[in-house]
C-alpha positions as CSV (number, residue, x, y, z in Angstrom):
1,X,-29.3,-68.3,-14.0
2,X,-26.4,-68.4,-16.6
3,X,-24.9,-64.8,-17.5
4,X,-22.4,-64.1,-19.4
5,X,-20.2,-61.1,-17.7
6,X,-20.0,-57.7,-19.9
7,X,-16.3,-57.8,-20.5
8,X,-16.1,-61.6,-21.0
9,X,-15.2,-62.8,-24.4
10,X,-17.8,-65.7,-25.2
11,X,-17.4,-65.7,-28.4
12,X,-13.7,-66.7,-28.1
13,X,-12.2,-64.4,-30.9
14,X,-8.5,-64.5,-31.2
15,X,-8.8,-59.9,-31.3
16,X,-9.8,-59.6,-27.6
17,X,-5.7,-59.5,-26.1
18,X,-5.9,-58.5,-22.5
19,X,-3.2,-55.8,-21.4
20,X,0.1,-56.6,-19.9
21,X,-1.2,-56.0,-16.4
22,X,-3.6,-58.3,-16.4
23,X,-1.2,-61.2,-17.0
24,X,0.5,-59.8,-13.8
25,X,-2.6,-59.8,-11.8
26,X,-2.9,-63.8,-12.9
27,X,0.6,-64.4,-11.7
28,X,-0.3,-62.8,-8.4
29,X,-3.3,-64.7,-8.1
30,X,-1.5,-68.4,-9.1
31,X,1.4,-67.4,-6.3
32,X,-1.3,-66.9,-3.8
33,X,-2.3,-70.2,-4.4
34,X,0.5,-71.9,-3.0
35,X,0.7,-74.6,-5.9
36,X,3.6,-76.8,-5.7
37,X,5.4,-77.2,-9.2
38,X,3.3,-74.2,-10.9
39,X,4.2,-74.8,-14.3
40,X,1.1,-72.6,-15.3
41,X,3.2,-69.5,-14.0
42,X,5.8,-69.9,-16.0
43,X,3.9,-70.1,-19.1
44,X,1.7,-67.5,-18.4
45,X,5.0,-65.2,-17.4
46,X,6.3,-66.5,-20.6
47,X,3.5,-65.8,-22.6
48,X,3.2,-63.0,-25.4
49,X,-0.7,-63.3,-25.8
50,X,-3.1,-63.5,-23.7
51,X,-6.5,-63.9,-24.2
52,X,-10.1,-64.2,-21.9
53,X,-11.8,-67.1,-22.8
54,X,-15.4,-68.1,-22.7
55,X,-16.0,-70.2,-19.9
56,X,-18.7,-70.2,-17.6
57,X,-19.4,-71.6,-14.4
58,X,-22.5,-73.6,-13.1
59,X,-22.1,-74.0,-9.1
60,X,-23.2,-77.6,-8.9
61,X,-24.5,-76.9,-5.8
62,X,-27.2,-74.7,-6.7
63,X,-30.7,-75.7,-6.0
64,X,-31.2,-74.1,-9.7
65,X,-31.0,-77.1,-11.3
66,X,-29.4,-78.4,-14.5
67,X,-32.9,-77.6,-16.6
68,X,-33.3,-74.8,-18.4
69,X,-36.4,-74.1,-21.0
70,X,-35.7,-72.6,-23.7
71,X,-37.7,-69.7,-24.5
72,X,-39.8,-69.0,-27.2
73,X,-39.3,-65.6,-28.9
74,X,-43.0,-65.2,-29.0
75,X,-45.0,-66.5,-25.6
76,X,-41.7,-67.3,-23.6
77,X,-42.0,-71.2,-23.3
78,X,-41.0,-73.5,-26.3
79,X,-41.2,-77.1,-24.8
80,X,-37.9,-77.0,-25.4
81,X,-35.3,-77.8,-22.9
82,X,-31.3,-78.0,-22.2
83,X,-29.9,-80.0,-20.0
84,X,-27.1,-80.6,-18.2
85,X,-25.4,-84.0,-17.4
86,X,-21.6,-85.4,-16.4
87,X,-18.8,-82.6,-16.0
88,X,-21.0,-79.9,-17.0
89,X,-23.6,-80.6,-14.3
90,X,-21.1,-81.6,-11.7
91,X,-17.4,-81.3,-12.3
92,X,-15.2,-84.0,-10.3
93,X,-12.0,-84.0,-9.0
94,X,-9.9,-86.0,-11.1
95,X,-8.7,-88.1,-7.8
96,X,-11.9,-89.2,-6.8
97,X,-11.9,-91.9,-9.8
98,X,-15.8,-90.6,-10.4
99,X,-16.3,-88.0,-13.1
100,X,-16.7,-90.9,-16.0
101,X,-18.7,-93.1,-13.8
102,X,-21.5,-90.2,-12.5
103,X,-21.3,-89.3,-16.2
104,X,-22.3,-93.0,-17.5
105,X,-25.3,-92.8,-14.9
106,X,-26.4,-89.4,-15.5
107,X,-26.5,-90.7,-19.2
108,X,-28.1,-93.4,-18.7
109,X,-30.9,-91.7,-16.5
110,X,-31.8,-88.8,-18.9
111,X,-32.0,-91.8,-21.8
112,X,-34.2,-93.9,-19.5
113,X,-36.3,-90.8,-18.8
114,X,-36.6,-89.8,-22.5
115,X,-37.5,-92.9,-23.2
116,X,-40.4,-93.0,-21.1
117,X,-41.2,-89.9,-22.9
118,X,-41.3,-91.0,-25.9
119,X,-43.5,-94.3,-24.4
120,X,-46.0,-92.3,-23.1
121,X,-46.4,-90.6,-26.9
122,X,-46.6,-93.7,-28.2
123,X,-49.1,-95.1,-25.9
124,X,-51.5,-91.7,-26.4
125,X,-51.2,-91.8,-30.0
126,X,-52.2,-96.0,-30.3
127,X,-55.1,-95.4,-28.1
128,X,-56.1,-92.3,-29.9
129,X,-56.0,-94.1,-32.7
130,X,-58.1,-97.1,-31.1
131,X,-60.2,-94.8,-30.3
132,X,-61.1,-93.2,-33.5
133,X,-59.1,-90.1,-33.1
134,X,-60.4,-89.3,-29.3
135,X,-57.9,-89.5,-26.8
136,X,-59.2,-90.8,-23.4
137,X,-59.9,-88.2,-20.6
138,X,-58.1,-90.3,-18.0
139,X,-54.7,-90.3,-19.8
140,X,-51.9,-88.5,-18.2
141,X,-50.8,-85.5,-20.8
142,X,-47.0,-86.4,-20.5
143,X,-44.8,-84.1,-19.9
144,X,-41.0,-83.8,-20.6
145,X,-40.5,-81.0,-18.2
146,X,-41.3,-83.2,-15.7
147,X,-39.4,-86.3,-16.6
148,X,-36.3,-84.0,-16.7
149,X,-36.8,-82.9,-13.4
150,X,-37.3,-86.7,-12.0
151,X,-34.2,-87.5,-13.9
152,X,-32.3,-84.1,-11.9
153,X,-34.0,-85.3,-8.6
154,X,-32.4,-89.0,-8.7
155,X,-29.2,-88.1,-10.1
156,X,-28.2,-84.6,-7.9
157,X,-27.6,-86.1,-4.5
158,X,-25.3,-89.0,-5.1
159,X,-23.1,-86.4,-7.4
160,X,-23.3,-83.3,-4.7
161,X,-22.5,-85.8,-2.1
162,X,-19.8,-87.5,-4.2
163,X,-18.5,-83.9,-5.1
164,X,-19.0,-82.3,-1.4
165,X,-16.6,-85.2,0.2
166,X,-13.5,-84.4,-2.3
């Protein structure tokens, strides 16, 4: 589940300055992390403003998913959907040589898949129509939801895997 934290500021206004000490718990933190060359200390020790950002975190090894429906304000379900793909499904390490290459294939899976989507509309709707409005009772309804998920079933091993051996 994405939630946003009660003091975090999503909406990324330029009024929300966080107190002095705060900059001096971050400068405690980046020295606990060892990092050779830490030019991000001295900018942050440097720094007059300081500001919390909006940025969230997706684990991308959750067995969540990277499909969310969208709720309707009335009954709950829309058939709408958001979905995740490349960095924001699965960041890489910028070593690895993979975050624009799993980001090609996870594009090019959720196109194929909404393709076939939009296919299988098609094919109802021209035998409907063939049919003189009736739809046949052995069509498959189709069903983005599902698609999606096919699409998040092929694509989340090879990233996690790719991802877990960094």
């Amino acid at each position: 589940e994405f939630t946003t934290p009660l003091d975090e500021n999503a909406d990324w206004t330029q009024n929300n300055r966080v107190p002095k000490e705060y900059i001096t718990e971050c400068m405690e933190l980046l020295k606990s992390a060892e990092m050779p060359g830490n030019d991000v200390a001295n900018i942050v020790r440097n720094s007059d403003r300081f500001f919390d950002l909006g940025v969230y975190f997706h684990n991308p090894f959750s067995w969540n998913g990277w499909i969310r429906e969208v709720p309707d304000n009335m009954n709950g379900k829309s058939g709408k959907f958001c979905v995740l793909a490349g960095d924001a499904a699965h960041a890489m390490p910028p070593f690895l040589g993979q975050g624009g290459n799993q980001a090609m294939q996870d594009a090019y899976m959720l196109a194929s898949k909404i393709y076939e989507y939009n296919e299988q509309i098609q094919m109802q709707q021209t035998r409907a129509s063939l049919n003189g409005g009736e739809s046949e009772e052995s069509l498959v309804e189709p069903n983005l939801k599902s698609l999606l998920k096919e699409y998040e079933h092929r694509r989340w091993l090879p990233t996690t895997s790719i991802t877990a051996k960094a």
